[in-house]
Each structure stands twice: as structure tokens, then as C-alpha cells.
DRENDO-1510 file (C-alpha; in Angstrom, 1 decimal, always signed):
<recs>
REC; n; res; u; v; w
REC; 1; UNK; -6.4; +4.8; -2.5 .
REC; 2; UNK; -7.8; +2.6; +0.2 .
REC; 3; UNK; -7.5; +2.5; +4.1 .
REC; 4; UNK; -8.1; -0.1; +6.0 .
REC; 5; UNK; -8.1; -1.4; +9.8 .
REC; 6; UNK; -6.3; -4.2; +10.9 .
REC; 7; UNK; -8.2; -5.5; +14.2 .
REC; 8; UNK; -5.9; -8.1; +15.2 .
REC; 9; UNK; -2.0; -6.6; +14.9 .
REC; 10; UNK; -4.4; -2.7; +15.7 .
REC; 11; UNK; -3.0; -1.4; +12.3 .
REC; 12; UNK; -3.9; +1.2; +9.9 .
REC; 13; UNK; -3.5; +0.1; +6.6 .
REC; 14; UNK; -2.8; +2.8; +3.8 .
REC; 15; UNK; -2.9; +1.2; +0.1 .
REC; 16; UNK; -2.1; +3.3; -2.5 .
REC; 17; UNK; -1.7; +2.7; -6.6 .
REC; 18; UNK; +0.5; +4.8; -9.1 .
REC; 19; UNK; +0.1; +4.4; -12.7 .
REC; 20; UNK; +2.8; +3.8; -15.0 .
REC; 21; UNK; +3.8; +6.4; -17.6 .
REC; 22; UNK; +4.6; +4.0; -20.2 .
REC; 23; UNK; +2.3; +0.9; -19.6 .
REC; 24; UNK; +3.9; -1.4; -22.2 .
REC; 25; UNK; +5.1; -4.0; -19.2 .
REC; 26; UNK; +3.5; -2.9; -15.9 .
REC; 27; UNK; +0.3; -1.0; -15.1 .
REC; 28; UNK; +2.7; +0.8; -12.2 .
REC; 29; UNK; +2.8; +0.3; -8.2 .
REC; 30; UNK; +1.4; -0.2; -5.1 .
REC; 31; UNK; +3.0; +1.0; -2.0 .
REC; 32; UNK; +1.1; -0.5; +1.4 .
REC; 33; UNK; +1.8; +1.6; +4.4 .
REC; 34; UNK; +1.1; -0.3; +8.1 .
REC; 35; UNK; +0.5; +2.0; +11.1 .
REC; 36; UNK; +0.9; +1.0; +14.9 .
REC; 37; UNK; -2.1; +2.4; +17.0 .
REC; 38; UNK; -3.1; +4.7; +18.8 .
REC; 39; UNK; +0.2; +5.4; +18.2 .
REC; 40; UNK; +0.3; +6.1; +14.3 .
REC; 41; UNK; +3.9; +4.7; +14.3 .
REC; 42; UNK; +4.9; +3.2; +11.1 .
REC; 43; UNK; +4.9; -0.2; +11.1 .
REC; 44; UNK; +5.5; -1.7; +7.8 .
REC; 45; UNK; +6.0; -0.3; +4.2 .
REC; 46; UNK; +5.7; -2.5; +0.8 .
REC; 47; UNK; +6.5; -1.8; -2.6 .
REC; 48; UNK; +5.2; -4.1; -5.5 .
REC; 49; UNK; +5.2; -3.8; -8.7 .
REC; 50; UNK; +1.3; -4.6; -10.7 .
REC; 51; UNK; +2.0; -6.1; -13.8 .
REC; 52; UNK; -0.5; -5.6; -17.1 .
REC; 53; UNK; -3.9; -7.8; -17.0 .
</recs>
């Protein structure tokens, strides 16, 4: 997990990283949650997959 603060849009930035059960063609995901502050209204939300290194 990481958390991070975006000074310029005044974002929190949630990273996170699950792990794929079977890892025979990805390692799993990463979902990347963007807050609004002081607000703490979501803002943006990705979904990628992270392939094998």
C-alpha cells in the first residue's frame, strides 16, 4: 500500500497492489484511489493490470 499527497490538484492518493492467485500471466492489480481535499471526496479511481517481470 502507499499514500501519497498530491500538492498541486490537493489530492490524496491511495495505491494499492493485489496479488494474483495463479501468476502464470500477471503478477495481479493495482487499483489507484484519488481524493479531493479537505473534502475526502473521491476523485479518481484506476484499475491496471501488472503484468510478470
Amino acid at each position: 500500500m502507499y499514500v501519497g499527497y498530491d500538492s498541486v490538484k490537493q489530492r490524496l492518493v491511495l495505491r494499492y497492489f493485489a496479488r494474483a492467485a495463479i501468476q502464470n500471466e500477471i503478477a495481479g492489480w493495482q487499483v489507484q484511489l484519488a481524493y479531493s481535499l479537505p473534502s475526502l471526496r473521491p476523485a479518481l479511481a484506476y484499475v491496471q493490470t501488472v503484468p510478470l517481470e
